[in-house]
C-alpha positions as CSV (number, residue, x, y, z in Angstrom):
1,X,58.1,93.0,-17.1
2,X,56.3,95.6,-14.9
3,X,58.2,98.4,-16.7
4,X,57.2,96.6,-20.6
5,X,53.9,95.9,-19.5
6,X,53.3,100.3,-18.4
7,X,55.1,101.2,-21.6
8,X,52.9,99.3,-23.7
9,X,50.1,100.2,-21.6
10,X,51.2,104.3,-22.1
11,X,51.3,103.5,-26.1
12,X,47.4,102.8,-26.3
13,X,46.9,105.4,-24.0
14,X,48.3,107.6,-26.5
15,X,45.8,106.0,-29.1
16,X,43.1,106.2,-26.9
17,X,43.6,109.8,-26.5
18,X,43.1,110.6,-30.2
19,X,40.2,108.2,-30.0
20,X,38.7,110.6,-27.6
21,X,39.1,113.9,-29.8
22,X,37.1,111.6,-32.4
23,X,34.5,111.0,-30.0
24,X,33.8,114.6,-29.2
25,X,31.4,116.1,-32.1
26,X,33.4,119.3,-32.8
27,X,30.6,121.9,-32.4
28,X,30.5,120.8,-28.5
29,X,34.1,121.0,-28.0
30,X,34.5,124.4,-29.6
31,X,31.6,125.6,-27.6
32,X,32.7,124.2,-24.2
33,X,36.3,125.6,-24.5
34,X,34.3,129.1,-25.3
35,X,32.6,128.7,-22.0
36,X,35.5,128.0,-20.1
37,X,37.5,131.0,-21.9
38,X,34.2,133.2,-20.9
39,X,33.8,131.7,-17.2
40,X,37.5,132.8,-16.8
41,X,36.8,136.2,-18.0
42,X,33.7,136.4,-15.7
43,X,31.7,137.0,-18.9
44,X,28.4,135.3,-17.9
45,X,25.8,136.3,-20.0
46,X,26.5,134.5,-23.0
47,X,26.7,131.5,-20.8
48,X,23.6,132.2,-19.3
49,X,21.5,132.8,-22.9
50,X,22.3,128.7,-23.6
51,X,21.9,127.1,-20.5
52,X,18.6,124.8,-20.4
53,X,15.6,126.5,-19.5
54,X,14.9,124.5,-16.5
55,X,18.2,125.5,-14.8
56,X,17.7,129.0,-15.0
57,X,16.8,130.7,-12.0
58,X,17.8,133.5,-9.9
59,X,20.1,131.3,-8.6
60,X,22.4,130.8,-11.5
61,X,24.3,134.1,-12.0
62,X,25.8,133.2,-8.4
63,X,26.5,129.5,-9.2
64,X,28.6,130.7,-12.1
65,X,30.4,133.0,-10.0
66,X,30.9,130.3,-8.1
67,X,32.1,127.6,-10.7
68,X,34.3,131.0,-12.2
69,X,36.4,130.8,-9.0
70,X,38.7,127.9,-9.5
71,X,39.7,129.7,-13.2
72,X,41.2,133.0,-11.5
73,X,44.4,131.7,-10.3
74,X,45.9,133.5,-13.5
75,X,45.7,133.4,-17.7
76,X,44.5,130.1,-19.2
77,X,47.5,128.5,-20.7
78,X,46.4,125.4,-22.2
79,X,42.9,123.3,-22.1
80,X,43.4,119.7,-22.9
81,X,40.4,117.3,-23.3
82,X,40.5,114.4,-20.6
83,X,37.1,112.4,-21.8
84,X,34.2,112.4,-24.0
85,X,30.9,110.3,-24.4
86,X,28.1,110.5,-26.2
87,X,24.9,108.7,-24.8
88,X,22.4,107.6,-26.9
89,X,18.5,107.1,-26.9
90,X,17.1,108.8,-23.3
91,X,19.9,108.9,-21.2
92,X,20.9,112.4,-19.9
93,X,22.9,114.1,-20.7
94,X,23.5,113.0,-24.7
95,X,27.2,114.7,-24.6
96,X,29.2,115.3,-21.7
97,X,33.0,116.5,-22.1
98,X,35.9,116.5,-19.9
99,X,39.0,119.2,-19.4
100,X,41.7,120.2,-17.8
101,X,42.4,123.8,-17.2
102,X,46.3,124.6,-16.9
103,X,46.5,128.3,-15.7
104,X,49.6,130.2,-15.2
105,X,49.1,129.9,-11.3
106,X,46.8,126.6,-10.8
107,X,44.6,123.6,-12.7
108,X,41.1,123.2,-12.5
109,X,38.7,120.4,-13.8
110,X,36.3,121.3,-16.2
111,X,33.1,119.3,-16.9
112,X,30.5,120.7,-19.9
113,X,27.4,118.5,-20.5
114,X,25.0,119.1,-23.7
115,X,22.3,118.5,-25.1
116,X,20.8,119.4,-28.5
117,X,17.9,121.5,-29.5
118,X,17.6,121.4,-33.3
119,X,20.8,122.7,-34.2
120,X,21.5,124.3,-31.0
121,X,23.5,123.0,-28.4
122,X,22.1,124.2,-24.6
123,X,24.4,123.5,-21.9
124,X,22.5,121.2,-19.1
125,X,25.5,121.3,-16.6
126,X,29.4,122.8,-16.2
127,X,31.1,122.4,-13.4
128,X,34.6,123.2,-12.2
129,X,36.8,122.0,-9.8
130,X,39.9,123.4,-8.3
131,X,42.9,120.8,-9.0
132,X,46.2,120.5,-6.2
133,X,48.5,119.4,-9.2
134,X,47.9,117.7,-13.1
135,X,46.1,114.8,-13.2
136,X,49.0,113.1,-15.3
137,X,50.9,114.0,-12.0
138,X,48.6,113.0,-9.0
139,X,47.3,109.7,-11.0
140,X,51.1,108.9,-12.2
141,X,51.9,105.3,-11.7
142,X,54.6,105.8,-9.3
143,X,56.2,103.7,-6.0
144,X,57.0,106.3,-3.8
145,X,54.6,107.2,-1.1
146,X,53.3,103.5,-1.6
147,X,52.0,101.9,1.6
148,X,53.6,98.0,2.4
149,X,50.1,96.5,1.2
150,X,50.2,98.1,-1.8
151,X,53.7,97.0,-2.2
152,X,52.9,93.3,-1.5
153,X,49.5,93.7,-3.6
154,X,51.8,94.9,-6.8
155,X,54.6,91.9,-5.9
156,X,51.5,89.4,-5.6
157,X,50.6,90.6,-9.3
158,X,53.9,90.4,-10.6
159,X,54.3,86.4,-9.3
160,X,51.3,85.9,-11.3
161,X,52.6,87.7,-14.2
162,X,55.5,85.7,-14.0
163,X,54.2,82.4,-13.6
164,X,51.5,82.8,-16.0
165,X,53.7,84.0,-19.0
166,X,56.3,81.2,-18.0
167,X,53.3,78.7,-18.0
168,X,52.7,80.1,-21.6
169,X,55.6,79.6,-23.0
170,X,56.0,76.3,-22.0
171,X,53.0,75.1,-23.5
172,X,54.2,76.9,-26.8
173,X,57.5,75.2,-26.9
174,X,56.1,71.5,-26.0
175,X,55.1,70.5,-29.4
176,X,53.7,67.3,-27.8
177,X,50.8,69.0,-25.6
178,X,48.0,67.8,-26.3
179,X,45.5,70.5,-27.6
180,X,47.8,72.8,-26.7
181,X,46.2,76.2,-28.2
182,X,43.1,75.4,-25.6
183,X,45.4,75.2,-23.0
184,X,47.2,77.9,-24.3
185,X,44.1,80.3,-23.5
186,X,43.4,78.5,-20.0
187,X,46.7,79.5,-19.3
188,X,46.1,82.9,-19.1
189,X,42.6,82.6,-17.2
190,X,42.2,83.2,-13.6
191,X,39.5,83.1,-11.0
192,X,38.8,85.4,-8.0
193,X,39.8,89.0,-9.2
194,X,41.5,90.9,-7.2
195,X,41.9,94.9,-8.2
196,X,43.4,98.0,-6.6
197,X,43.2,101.4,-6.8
198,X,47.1,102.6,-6.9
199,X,46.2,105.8,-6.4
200,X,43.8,105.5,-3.2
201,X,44.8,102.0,-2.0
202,X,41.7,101.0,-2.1
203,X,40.5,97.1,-2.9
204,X,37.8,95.4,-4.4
205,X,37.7,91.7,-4.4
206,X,35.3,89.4,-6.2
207,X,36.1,85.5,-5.2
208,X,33.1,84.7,-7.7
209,X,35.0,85.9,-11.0
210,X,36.5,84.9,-14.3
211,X,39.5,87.3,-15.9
212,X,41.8,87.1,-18.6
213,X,44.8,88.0,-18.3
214,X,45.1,86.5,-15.0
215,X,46.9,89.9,-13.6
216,X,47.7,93.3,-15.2
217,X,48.5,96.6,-14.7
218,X,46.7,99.4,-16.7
219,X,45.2,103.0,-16.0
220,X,41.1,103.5,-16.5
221,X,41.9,106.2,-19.0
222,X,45.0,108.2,-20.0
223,X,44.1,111.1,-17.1
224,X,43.2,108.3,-14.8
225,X,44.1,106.4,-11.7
226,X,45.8,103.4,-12.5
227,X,44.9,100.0,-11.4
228,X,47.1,96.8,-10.2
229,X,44.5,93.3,-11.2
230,X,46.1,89.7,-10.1
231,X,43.7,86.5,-10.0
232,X,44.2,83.1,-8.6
233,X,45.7,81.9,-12.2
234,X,43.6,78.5,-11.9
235,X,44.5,77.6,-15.7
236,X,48.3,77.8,-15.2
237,X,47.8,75.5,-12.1
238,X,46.0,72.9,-13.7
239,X,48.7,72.9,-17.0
240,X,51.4,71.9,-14.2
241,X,48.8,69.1,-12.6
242,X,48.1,67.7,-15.5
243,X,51.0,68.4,-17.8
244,X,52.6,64.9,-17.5
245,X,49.2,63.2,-18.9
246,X,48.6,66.4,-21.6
247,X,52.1,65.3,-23.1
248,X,51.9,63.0,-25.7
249,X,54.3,59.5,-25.7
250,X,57.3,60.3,-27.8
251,X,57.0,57.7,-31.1
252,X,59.4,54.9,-31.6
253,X,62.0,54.8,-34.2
254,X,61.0,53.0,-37.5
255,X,64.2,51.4,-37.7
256,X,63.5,49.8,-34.3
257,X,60.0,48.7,-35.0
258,X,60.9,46.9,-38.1
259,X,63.5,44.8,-36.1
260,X,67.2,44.0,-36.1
261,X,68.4,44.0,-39.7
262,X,69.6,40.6,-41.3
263,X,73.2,39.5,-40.9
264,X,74.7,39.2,-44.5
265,X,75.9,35.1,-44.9
């Protein structure tokens, strides 16, 4: 189930990352992988001619050295777009895009924020950051190197899995349920979230919380660290309580209502 449940989850991450291309306006994203290119090449100028006014200081030709270091571990070999977002009304920055730099000898993370002047774009901040191996890679949903809680937390999430989807298809098959879609949707509720971080290991736990599906497995984006969810599935639990009074009475033959049937003379 675990194994259906990652391979579905890896087919929308695939969708999601062309939904992220579509997010990016084009002009941005041809004009941050131009910086990147120049920042590899140590060409600063042309960076410096479009970054915001208020950033430019006698300072800056050293902070692009700087942010140029991570990118001379050899030639660029591919730059593949990890996130894009577009904010709207005041909040700053309006577009900030997201890389990754694969170099013949290293990867580097690449962040390019924008914001628009007419029909200029002026860079308001790019930052790079020296990567120890692919994000696929070091965010991979994987079980070795796992720690024993991590272990039980993904084992706790697959009891609920289980149980819940059992829960669900026994309501579907008992015809006799009464308002069985409802309970159908409680089924997959649960309370008290529980989430971690398979990557890090680290928890977060809300006891005051409502979550459907009552556990799952997903990663926050396709580059991202994965997450393992389970809840206390409270709507499965009641189904079971109650099931014995949600099942309605099964009706009596007709033939036995109307009574024995008359012995011929």
């Amino acid at each position: 189930m675990i194994v259906a449940g990652i391979g579905l989850t890896a087919l929308i991450m695939k969708n999601e990352r062309n939904l992220v291309r579509k997010i990016a306006p084009a002009d941005a994203d041809a004009a941050a992988r131009r910086y990147i290119a120049l920042l590899a090449a140590r060409r600063f100028s042309p960076i410096e001619r479009d970054v915001d006014a208020s950033l430019k200081n006698a300072k800056l030709r050293g902070e692009l050295g700087g942010a140029a270091a991570p990118l001379q571990t050899g030639t660029i070999v591919s730059i593949d777009m990890t996130g894009a977002q577009q904010n709207l009304g005041n909040e700053r920055p309006p577009i900030v895009l997201g890389y990754e730099v694969k170099l013949t000898r290293g990867v580097a993370a690449v962040t390019v924020a924008f914001k628009r002047e007419g029909t200029r774009l002026v860079i308001e901040e790019l930052s790079v950051y020296r990567l120890d191996q692919p994000l696929e890679r070091a965010n991979a949903f994987t079980l070795t190197g796992k720690s024993l809680a991590q272990y039980l937390w993904l084992l706790a999430a697959s009891a609920v899995m289980v149980f819940v989807l059992t829960t669900l298809l026994v309501c579907m098959w008992e015809t006799r349920v009464r308002w069985r879609w409802l309970w159908a949707v409680l089924c997959c509720a649960g309370v008290a979230k529980c989430t971690m971080d398979w990557a890090t290991g680290e928890t977060d736990i809300q006891p005051i919380s409502f979550q459907m599906p009552g556990a799952a497995i997903w990663p926050s984006s396709f580059y991202g660290h994965w997450y393992v969810l389970f809840t206390l599935p409270l709507g499965a639990i009641l189904f079971w309580l109650f099931r014995a009074r949600l099942v309605a009475p099964k009706e009596k033959s007709r033939d036995l209502e109307a009574g024995p049937l008359p012995v011929a003379d």
